[in-house]
N, CA, C and O of each residue as an XYZ file, in Angstrom:
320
protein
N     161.234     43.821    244.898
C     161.418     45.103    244.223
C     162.782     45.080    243.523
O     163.691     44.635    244.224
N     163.071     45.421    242.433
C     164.325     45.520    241.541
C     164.776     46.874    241.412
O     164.116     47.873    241.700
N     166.094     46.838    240.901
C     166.821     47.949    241.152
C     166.532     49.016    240.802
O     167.065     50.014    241.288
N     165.521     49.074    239.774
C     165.319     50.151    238.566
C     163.855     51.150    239.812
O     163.762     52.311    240.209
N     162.983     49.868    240.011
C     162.227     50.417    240.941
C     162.740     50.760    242.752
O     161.893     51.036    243.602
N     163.604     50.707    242.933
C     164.469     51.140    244.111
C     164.880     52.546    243.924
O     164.688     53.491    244.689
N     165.676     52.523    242.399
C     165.941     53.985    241.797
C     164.825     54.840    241.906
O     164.804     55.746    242.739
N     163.661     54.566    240.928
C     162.649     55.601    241.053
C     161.823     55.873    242.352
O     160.920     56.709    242.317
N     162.043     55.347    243.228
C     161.761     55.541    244.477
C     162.188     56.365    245.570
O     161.473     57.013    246.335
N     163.934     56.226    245.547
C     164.704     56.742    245.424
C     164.490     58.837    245.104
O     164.346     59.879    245.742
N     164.625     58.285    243.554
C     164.539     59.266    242.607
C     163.233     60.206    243.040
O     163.184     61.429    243.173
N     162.355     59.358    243.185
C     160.937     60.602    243.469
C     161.267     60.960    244.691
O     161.055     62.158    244.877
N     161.585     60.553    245.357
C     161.382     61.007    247.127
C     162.160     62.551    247.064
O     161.742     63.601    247.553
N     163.698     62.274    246.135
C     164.341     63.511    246.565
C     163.865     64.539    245.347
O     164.658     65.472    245.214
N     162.618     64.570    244.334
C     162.127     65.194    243.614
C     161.090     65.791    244.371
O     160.690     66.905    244.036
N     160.430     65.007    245.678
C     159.196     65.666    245.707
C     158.036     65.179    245.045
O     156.946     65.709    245.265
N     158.197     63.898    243.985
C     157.509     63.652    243.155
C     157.035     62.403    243.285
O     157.890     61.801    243.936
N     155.942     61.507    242.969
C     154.862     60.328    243.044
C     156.716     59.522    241.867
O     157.371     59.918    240.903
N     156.745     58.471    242.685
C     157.222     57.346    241.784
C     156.605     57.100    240.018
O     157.211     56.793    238.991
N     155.058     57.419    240.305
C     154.415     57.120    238.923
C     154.864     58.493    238.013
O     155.371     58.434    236.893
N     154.554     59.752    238.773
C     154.808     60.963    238.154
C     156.148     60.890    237.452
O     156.314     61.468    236.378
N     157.437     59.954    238.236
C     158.615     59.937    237.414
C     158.284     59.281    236.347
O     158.424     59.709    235.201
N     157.687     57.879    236.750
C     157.920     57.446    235.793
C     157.364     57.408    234.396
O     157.814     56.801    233.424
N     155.880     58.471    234.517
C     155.723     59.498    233.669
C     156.019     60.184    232.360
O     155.738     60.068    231.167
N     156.953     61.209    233.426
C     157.658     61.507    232.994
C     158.858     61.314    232.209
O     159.376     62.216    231.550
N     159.334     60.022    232.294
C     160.429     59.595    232.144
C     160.349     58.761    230.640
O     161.103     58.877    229.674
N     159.138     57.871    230.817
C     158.403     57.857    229.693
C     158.147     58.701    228.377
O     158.353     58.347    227.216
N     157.588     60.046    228.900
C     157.702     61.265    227.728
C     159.155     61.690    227.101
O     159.553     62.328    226.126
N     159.847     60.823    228.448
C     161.163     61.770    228.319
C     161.503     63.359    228.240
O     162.285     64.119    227.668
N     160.699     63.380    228.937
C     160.350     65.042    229.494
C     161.389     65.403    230.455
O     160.990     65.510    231.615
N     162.724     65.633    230.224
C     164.051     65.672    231.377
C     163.956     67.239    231.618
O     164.537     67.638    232.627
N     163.233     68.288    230.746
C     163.038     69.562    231.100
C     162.598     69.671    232.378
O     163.175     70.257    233.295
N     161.368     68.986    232.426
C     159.945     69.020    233.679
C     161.046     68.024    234.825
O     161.064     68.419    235.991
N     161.799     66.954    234.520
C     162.332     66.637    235.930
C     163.530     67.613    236.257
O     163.947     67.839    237.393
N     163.983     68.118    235.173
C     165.198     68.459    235.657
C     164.714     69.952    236.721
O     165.484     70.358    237.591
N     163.398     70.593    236.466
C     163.047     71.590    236.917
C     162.994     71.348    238.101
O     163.479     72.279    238.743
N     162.384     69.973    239.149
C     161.896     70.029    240.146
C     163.551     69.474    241.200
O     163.661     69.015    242.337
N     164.522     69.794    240.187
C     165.852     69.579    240.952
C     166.613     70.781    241.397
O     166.575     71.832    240.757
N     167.140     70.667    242.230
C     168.473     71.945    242.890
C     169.230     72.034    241.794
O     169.600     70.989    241.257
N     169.584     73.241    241.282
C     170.299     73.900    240.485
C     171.580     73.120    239.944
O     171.925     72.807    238.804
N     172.222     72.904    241.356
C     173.773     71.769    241.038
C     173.426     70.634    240.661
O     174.229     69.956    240.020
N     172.120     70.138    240.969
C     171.700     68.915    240.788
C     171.999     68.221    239.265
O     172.643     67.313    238.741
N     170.750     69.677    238.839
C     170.322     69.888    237.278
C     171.374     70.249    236.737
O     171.048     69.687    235.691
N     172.268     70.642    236.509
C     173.670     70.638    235.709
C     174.492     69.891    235.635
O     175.385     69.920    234.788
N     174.307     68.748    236.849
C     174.980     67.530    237.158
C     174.438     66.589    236.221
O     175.171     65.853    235.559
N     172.680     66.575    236.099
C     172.493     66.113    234.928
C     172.827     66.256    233.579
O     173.466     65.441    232.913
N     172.435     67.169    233.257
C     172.729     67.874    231.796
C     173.775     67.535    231.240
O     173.772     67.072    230.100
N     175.363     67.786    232.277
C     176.235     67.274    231.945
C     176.608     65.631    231.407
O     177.202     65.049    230.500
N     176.147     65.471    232.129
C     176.258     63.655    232.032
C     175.656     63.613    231.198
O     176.411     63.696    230.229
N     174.013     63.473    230.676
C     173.397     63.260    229.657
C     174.158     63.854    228.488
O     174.393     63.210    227.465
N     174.502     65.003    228.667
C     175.607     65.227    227.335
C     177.039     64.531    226.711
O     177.670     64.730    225.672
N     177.170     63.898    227.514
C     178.176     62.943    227.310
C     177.874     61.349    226.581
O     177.334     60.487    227.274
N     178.169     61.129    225.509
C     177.441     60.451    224.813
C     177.707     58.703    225.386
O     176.827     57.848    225.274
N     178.944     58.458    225.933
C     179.260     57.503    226.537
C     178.408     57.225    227.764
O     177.887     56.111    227.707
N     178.115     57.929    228.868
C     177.336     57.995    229.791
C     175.702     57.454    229.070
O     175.244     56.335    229.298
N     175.197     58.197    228.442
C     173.948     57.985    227.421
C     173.869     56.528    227.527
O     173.164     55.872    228.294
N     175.012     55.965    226.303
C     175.113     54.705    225.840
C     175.356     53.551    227.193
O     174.894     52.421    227.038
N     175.862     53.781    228.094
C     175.988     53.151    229.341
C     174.536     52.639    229.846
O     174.201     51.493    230.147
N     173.735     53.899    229.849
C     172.530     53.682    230.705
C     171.721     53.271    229.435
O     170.647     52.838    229.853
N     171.748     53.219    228.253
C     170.928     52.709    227.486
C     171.091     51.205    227.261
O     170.267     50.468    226.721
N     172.091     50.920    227.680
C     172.501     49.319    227.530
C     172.922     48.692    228.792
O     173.628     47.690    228.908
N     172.355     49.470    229.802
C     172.363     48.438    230.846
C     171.000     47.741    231.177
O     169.852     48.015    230.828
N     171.598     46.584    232.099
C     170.556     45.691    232.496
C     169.146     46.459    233.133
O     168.197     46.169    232.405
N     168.937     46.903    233.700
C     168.166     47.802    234.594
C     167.153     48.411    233.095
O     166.005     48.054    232.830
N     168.120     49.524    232.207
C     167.269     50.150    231.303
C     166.433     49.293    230.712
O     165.220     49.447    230.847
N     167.039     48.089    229.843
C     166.855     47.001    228.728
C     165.817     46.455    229.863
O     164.853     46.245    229.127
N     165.284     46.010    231.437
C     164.539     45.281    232.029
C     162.912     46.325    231.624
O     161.865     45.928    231.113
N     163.307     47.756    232.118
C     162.706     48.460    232.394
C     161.503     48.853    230.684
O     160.285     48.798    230.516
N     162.500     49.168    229.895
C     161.965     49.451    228.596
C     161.171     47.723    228.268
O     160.230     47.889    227.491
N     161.224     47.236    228.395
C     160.994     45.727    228.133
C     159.402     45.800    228.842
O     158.311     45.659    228.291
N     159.648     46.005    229.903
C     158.266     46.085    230.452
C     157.370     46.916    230.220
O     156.196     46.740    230.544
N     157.920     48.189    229.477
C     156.861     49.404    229.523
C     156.654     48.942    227.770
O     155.512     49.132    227.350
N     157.016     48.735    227.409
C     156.635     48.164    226.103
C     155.876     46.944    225.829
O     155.510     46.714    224.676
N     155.587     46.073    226.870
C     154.538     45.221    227.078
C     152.842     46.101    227.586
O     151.686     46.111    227.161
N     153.628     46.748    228.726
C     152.424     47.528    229.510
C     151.636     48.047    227.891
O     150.514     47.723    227.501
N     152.438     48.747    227.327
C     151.904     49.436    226.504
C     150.878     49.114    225.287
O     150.074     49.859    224.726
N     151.251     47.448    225.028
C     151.181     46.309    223.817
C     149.557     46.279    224.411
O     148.529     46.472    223.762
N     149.693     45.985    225.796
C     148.233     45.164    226.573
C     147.478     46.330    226.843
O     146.357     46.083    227.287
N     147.839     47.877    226.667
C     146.508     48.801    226.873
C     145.804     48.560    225.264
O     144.625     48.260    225.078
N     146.685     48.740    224.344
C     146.006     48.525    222.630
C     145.381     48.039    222.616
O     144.813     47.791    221.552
């Protein structure tokens, strides 16, 4: 198991939510619908960060994202 899937595992458990449902979601990029199923401090903890354009660019160019997008863009090639 790799880190990205450790995260969403992680990530769903303290959502309440199916690993797939994140990753879903995460997919649509629907951060409304996750950020909803978070504690209040949680969700502002996000918001914040995502608003920060350095933070953004961090997680868009790390190893983990670049593994992750890599694969869902195959998944996606082989349903066509």
């Amino acid at each position: 198991m790799n880190n990205m899937e450790k995260m969403l595992q992680t990530a769903s458990r303290k959502l309440k939510i199916s690993p797939n449902e994140l990753k879903e979601l995460l997919s649509k990029g629907d951060m409304n619908a996750i950020m909803s199923k978070m504690d209040k401090s949680e969700s502002q903890k996000l918001k914040k960060a995502l608003d920060d354009p350095n933070v953004v660019s961090n997680l868009k160019n790390s190893p983990e994202m670049t593994e992750y997008m890599k694969k869902n863009t195959q998944n996606a090639q082989k349903k066509e």
